[in-house]
N, CA, C and O of each residue as an XYZ file, in Angstrom:
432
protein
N      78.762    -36.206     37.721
C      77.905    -37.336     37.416
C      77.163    -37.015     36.112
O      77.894    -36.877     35.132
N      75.741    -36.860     35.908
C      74.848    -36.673     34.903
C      73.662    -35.540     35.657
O      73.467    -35.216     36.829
N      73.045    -35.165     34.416
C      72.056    -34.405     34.554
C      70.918    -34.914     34.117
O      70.906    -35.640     33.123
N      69.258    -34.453     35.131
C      68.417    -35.719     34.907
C      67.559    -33.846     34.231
O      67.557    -32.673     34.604
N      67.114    -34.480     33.365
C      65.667    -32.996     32.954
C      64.198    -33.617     32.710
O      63.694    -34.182     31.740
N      63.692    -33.258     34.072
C      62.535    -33.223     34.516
C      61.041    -32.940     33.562
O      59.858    -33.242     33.719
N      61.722    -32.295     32.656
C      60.941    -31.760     31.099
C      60.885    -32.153     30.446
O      60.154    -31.770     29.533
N      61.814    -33.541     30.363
C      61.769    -34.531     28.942
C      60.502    -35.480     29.106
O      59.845    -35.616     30.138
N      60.240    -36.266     27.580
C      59.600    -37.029     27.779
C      60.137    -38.451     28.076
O      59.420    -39.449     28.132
N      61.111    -38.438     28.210
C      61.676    -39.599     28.791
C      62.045    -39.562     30.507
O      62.772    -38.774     31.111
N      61.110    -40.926     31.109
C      60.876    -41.104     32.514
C      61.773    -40.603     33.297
O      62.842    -40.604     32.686
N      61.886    -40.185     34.313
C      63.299    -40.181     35.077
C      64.239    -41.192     35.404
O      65.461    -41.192     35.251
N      63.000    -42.605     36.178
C      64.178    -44.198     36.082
C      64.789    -44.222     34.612
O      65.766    -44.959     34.484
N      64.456    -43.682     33.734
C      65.072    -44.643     32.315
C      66.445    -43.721     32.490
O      67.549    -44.258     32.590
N      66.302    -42.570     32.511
C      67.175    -41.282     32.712
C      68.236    -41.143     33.695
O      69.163    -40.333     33.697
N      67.970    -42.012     34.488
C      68.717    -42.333     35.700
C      69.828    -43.698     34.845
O      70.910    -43.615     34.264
N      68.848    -44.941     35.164
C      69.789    -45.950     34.136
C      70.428    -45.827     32.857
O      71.293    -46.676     32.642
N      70.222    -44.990     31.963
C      71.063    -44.372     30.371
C      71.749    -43.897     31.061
O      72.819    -44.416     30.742
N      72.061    -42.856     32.289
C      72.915    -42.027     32.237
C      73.811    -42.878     33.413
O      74.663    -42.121     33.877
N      73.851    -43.904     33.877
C      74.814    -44.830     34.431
C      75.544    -45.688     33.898
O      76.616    -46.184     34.241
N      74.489    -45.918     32.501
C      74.572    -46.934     31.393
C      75.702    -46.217     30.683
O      76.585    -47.001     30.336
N      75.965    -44.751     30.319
C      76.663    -44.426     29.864
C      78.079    -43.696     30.593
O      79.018    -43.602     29.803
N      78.279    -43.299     31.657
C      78.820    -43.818     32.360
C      79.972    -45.163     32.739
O      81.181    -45.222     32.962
N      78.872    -46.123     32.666
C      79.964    -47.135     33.001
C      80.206    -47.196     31.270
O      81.244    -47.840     31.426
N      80.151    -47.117     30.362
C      80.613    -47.391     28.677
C      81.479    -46.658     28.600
O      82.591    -47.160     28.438
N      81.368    -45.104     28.681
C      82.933    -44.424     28.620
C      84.181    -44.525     29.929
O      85.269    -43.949     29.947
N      83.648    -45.370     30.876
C      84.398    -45.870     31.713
C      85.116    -44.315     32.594
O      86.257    -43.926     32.846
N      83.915    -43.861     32.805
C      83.703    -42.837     33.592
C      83.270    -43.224     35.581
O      83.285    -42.443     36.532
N      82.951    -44.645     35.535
C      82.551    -45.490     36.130
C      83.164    -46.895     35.987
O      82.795    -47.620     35.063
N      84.041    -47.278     36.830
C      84.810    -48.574     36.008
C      84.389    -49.780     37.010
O      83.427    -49.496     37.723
N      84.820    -50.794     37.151
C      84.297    -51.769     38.038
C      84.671    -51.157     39.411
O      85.411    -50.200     39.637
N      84.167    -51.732     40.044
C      84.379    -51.827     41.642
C      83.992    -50.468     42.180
O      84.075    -50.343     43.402
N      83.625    -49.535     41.545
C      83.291    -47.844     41.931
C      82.227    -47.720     42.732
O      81.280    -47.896     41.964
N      81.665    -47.465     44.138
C      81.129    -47.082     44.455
C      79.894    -46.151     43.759
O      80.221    -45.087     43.233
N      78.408    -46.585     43.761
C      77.671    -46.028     43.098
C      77.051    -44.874     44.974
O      77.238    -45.032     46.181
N      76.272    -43.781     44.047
C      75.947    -43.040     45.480
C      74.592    -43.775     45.869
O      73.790    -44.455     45.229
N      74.694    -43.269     47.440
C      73.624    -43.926     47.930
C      72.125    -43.065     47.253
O      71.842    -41.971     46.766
N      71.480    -44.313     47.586
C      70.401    -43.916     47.119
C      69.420    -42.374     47.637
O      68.583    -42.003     46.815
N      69.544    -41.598     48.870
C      69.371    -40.965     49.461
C      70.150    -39.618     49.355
O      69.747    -38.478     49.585
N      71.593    -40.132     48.874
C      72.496    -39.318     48.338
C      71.770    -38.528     47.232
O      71.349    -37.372     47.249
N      71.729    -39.698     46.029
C      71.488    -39.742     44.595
C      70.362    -38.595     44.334
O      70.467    -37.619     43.592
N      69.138    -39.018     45.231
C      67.690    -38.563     45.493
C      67.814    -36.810     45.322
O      67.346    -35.993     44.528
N      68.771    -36.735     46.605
C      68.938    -35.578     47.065
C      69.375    -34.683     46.701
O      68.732    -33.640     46.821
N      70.733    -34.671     46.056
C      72.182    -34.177     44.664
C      70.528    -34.169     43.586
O      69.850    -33.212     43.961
N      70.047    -34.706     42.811
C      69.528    -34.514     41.793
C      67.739    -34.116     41.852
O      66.927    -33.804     40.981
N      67.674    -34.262     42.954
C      66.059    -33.437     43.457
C      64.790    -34.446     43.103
O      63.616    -34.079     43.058
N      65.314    -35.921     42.838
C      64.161    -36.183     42.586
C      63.617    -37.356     44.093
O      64.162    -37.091     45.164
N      62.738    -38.389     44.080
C      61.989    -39.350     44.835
C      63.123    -40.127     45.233
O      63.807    -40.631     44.342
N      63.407    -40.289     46.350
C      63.742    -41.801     46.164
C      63.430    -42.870     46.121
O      63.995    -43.930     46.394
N      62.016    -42.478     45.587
C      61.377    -43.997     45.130
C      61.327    -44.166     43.856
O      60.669    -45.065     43.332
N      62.234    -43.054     43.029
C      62.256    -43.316     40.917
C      63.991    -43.547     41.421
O      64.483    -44.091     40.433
N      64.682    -43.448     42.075
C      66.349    -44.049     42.450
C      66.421    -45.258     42.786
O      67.319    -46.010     42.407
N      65.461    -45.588     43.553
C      65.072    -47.316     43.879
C      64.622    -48.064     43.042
O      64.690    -49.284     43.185
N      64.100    -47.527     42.056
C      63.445    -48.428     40.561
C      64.561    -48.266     39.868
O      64.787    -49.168     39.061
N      65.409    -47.316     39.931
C      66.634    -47.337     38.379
C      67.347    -47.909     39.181
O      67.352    -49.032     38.676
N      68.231    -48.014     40.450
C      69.138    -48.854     41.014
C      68.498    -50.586     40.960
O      69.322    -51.454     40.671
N      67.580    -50.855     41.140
C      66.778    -51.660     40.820
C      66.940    -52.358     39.392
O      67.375    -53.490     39.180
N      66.555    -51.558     38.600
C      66.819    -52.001     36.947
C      68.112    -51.768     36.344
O      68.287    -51.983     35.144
N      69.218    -51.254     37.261
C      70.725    -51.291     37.372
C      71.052    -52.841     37.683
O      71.623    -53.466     36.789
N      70.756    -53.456     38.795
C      71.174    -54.699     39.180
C      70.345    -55.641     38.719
O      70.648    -56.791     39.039
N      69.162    -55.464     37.907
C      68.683    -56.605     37.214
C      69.201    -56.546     35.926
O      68.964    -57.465     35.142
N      70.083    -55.294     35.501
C      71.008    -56.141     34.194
C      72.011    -56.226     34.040
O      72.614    -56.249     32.967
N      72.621    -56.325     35.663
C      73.885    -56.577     36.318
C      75.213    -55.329     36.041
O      76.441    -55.281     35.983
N      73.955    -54.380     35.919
C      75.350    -52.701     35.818
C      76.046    -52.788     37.004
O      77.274    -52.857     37.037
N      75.201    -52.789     38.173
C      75.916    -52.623     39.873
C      75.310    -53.664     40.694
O      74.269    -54.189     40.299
N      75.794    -53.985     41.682
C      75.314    -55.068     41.993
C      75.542    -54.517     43.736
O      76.436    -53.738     44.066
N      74.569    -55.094     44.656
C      74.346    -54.702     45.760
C      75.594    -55.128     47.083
O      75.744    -56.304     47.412
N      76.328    -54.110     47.668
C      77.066    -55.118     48.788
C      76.571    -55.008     49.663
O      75.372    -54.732     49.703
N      77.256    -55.169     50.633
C      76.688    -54.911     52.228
C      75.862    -53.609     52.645
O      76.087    -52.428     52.382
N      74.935    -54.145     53.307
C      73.863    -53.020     53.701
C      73.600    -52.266     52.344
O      73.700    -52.944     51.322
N      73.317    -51.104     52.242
C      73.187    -50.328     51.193
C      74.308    -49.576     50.443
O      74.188    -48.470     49.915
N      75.434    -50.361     50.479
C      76.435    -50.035     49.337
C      75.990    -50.831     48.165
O      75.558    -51.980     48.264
N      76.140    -50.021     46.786
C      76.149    -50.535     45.559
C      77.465    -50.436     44.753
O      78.027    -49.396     45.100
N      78.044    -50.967     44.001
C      79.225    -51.050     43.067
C      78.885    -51.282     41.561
O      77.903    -51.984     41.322
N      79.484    -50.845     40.688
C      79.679    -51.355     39.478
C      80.269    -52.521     39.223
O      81.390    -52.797     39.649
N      79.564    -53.292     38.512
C      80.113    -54.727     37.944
C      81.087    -54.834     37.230
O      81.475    -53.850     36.599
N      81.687    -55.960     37.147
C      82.750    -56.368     36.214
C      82.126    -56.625     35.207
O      82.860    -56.961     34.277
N      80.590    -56.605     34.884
C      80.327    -57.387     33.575
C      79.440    -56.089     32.991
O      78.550    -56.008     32.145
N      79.948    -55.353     33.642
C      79.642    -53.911     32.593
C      80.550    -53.408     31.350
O      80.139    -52.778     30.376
N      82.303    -53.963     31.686
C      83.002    -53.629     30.844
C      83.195    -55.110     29.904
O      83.784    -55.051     28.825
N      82.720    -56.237     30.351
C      82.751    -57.464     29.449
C      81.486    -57.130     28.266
O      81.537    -57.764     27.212
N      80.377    -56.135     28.472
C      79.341    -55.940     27.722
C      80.351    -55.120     26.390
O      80.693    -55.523     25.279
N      80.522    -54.231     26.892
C      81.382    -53.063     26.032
C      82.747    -54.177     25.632
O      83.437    -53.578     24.807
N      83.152    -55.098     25.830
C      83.967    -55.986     25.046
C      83.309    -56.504     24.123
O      83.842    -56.361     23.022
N      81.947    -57.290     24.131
C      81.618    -58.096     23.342
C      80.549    -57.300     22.283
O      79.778    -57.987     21.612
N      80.539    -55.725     22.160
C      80.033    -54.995     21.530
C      80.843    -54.242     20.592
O      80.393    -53.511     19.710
N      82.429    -54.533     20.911
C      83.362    -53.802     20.389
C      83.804    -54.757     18.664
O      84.364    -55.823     18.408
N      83.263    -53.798     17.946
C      83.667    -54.485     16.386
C      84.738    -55.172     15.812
O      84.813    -56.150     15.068
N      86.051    -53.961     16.662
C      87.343    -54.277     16.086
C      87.855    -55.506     16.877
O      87.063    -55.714     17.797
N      88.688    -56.241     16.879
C      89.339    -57.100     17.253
C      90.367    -56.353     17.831
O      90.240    -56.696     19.007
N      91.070    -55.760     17.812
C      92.109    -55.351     18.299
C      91.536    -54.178     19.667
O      91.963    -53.889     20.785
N      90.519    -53.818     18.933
C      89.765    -52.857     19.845
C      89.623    -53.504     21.310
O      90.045    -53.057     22.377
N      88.978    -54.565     21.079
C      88.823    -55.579     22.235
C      89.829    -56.501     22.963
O      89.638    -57.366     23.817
N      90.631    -56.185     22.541
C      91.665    -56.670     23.089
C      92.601    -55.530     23.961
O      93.140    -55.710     25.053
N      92.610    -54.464     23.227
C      92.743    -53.338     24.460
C      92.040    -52.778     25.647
O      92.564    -52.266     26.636
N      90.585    -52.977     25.364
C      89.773    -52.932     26.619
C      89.704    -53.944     27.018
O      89.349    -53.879     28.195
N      89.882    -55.154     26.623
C      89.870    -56.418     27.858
C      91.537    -56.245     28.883
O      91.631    -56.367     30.104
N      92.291    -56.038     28.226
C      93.453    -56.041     28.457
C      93.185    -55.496     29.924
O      93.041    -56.201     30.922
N      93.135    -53.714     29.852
C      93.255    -53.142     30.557
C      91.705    -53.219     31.621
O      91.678    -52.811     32.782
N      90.841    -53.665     31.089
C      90.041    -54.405     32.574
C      90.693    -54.951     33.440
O      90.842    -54.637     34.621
N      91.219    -56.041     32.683
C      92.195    -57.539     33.514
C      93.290    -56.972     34.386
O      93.724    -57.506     35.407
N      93.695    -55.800     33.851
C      94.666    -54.979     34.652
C      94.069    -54.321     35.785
O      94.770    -54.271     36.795
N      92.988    -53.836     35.827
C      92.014    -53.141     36.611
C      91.386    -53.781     37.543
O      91.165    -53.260     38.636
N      90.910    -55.345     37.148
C      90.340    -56.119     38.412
C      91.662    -56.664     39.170
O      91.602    -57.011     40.349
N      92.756    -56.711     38.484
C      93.657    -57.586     39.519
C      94.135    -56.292     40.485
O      94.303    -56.665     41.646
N      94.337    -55.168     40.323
C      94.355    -54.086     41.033
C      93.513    -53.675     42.399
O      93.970    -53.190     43.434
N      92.037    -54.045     42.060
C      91.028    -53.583     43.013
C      91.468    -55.215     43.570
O      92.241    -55.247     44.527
N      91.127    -56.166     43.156
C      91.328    -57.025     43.778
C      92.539    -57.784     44.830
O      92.298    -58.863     45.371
């Protein structure tokens, strides 16, 4: 996954969301992936799970993962449409849309 450092001056939620944020961009994280539970997350990386509940939180309010049943979370499909419509080249974007479209009809 990522490493959170407790020593920076940057928060842990922000540290939590950049490092999911980046993640799902190098497509290290692709749609439909199971994100860990929050209790999981807490636990693996030593911190609250009440700074995992604010970044999963500010995960699905800018639609990185989005909540399923009970307390499963997933990565969105409109994590890799972001990284399309950020991509300069034209051709560039047409290879990562491509192979999304290949990727949701798969999970789907």
């Amino acid at each position: 996954m990522f490493t959170l450092n407790p020593d920076s001056s940057t928060p842990l939620v922000s540290q939590i969301v950049d490092g999911f944020r980046r993640m799902v961009g190098e497509q290290a994280l692709k749609p439909g992936a199971k994100v860990p539970s929050i209790r999981a997350f807490a636990a693996s990386h030593g911190v609250s799970v009440f700074t995992v509940v604010e970044a999963y939180d500010r995960l699905a309010a800018e639609s990185t993962v989005e909540a399923r049943r009970g307390s499963e979370r997933v990565v969105r499909w409109i994590g890799l449409l972001l990284i399309v419509q950020l991509r300069p080249q034209e051709t560039c974007c047409r290879t990562v849309f491509s192979r999304w479209e290949r990727e949701r009809q798969e999970i789907a």
